[in-house]
C-alpha positions as CSV (number, residue, x, y, z in Angstrom):
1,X,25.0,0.6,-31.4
2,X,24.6,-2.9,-31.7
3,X,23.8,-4.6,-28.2
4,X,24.7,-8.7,-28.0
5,X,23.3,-10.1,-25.2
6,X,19.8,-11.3,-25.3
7,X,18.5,-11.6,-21.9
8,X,15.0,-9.9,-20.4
9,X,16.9,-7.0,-19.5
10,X,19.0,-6.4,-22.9
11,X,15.9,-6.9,-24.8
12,X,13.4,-4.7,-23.2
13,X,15.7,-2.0,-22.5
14,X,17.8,-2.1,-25.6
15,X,15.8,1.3,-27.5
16,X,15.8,3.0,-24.4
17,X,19.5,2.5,-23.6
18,X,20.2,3.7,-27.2
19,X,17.9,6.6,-27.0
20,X,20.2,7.3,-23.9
21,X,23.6,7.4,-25.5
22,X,21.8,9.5,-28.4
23,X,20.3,12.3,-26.7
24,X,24.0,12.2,-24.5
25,X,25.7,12.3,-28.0
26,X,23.6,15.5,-28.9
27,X,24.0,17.4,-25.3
28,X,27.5,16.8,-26.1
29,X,27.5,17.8,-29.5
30,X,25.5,21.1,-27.9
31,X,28.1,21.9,-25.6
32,X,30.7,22.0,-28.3
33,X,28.7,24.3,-30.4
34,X,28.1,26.4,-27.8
35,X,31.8,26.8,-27.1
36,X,32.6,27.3,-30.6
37,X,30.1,29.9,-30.5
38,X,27.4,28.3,-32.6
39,X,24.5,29.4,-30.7
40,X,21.6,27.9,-33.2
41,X,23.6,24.7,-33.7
42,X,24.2,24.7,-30.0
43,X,20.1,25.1,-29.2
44,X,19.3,22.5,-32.3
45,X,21.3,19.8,-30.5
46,X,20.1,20.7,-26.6
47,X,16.5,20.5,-28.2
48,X,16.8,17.2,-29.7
49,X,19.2,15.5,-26.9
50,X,16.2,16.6,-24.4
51,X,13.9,15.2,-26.4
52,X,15.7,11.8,-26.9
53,X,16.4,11.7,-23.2
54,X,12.6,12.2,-22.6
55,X,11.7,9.8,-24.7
56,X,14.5,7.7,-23.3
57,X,12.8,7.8,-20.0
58,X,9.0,6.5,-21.8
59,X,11.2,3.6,-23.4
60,X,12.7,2.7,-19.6
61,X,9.2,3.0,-18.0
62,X,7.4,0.0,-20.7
63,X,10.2,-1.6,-20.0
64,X,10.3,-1.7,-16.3
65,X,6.7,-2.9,-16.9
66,X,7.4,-5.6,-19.0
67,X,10.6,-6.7,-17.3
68,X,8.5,-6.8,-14.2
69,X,5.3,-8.8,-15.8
70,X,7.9,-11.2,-16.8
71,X,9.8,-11.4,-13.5
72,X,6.4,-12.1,-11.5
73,X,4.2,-13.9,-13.8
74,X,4.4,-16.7,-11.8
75,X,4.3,-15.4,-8.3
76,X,1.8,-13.7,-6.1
77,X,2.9,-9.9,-5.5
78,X,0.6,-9.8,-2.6
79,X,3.4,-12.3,-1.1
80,X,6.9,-12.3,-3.3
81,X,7.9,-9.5,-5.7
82,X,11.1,-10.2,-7.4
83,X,12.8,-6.6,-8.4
84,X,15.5,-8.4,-10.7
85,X,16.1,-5.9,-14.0
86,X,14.5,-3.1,-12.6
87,X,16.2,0.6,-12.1
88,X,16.6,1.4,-8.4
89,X,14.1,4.0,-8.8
90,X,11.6,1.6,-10.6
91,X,12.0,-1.1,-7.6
92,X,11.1,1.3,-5.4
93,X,7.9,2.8,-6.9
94,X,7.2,-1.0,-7.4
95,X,8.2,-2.1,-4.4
96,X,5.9,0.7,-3.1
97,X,2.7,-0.6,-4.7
98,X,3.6,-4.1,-3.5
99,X,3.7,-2.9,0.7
100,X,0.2,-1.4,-0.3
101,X,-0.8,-4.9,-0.5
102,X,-0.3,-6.0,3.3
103,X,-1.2,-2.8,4.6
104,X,-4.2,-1.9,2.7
105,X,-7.1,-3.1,1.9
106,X,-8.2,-1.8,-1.2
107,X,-6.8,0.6,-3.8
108,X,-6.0,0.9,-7.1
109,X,-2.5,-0.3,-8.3
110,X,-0.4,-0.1,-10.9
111,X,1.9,-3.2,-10.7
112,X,-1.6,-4.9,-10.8
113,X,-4.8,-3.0,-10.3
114,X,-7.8,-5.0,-8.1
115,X,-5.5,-6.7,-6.5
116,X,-8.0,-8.1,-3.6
117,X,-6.5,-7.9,-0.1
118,X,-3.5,-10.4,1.4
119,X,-4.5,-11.6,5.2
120,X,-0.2,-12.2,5.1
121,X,1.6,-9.2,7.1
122,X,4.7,-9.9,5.0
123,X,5.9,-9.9,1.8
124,X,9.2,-11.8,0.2
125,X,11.5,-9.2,-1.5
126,X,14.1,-10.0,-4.0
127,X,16.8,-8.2,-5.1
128,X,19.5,-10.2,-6.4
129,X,23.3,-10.2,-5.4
130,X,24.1,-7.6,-8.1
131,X,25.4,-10.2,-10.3
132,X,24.8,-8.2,-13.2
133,X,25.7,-5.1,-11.3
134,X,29.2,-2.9,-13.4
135,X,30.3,-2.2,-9.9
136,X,28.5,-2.6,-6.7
137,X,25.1,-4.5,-6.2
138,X,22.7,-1.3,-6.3
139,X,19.4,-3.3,-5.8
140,X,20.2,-4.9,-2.2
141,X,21.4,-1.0,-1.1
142,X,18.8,1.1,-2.3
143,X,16.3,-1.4,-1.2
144,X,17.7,-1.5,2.4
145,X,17.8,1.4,2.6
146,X,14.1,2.6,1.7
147,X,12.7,-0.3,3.8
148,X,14.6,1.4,6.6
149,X,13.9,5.1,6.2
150,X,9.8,4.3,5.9
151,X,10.5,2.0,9.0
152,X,9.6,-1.5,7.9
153,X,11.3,-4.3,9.9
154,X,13.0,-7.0,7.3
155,X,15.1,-9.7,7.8
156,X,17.7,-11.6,4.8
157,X,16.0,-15.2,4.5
158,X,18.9,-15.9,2.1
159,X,21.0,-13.6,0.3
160,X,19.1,-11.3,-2.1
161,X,15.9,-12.2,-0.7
162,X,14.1,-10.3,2.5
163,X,11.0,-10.8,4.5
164,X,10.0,-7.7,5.2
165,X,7.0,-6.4,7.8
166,X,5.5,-3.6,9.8
């Protein structure tokens, strides 16, 4: 599979979203096997459809990194984190590390480690509209909705974009 586009997110994630449809392909190919009661066949395919999926998973993880280096480079994650590109569950283990930053003093991150402490209280969160989104804007929801559950206060300063607090 061929992908066109050539934005941030099409060329970071581009392997992974191939190894995705592969190790799909194969699972699929595993059930049909199975059913036609090719049993080695059947656990040839499973094995290698796991394994692609795994390493599936590896591929969306460097990207999320890089996606998110490139997203941030200019801004100061103790203050504005800009989630564009990333999987919801990606924003939120970033989005994670970046709260550390006004609640914490020190620790040891991994969206940027020794990051030295932020006397700000707040911290800018974009998400987007969902422009990109196939169906629904998943970004604004998902972030919403972990800000609320873990009980942070945060307010839309424009759409896509909260300020969010203790």
């Amino acid at each position: 599979m061929t992908l066109i586009k050539n934005d941030i997110y099409t060329i970071h994630r581009k392997d992974a979203i191939e190894m995705t449809i592969s190790g799909r392909q194969h699972l699929l190919d595993a059930r049909n096997a199975y059913l036609k009661k090719d049993y080695l066949s059947s656990q040839k395919f499973a094995r290698k459809g796991k394994e692609e999926l795994c390493l599936a998973q590896q591929l969306n993880f460097k990207a999320a990194i890089e996606i998110f280096k490139i997203k941030n480079h200019r801004n100061d994650i103790r203050k504005i984190v800009d989630l564009h590109g990333l999987h919801a569950k990606e924003a939120i283990q970033a989005l994670q590390e970046c709260l550390g930053n006004i609640e914490v003093k020190e620790e040891n991150h991994i969206v940027q480690p020794k990051l030295e402490p932020c006397k700000l209280k707040t911290l800018q969160v974009i998400t987007g509209v969902g422009k990109h989104s196939q169906r629904i804007p998943v970004l604004p929801i998902v972030i919403r909705n972990y800000l609320q559950e873990n009980r942070y206060r945060f307010e839309e300063m424009r759409s896509g974009v909260l300020k969010v607090w203790r």
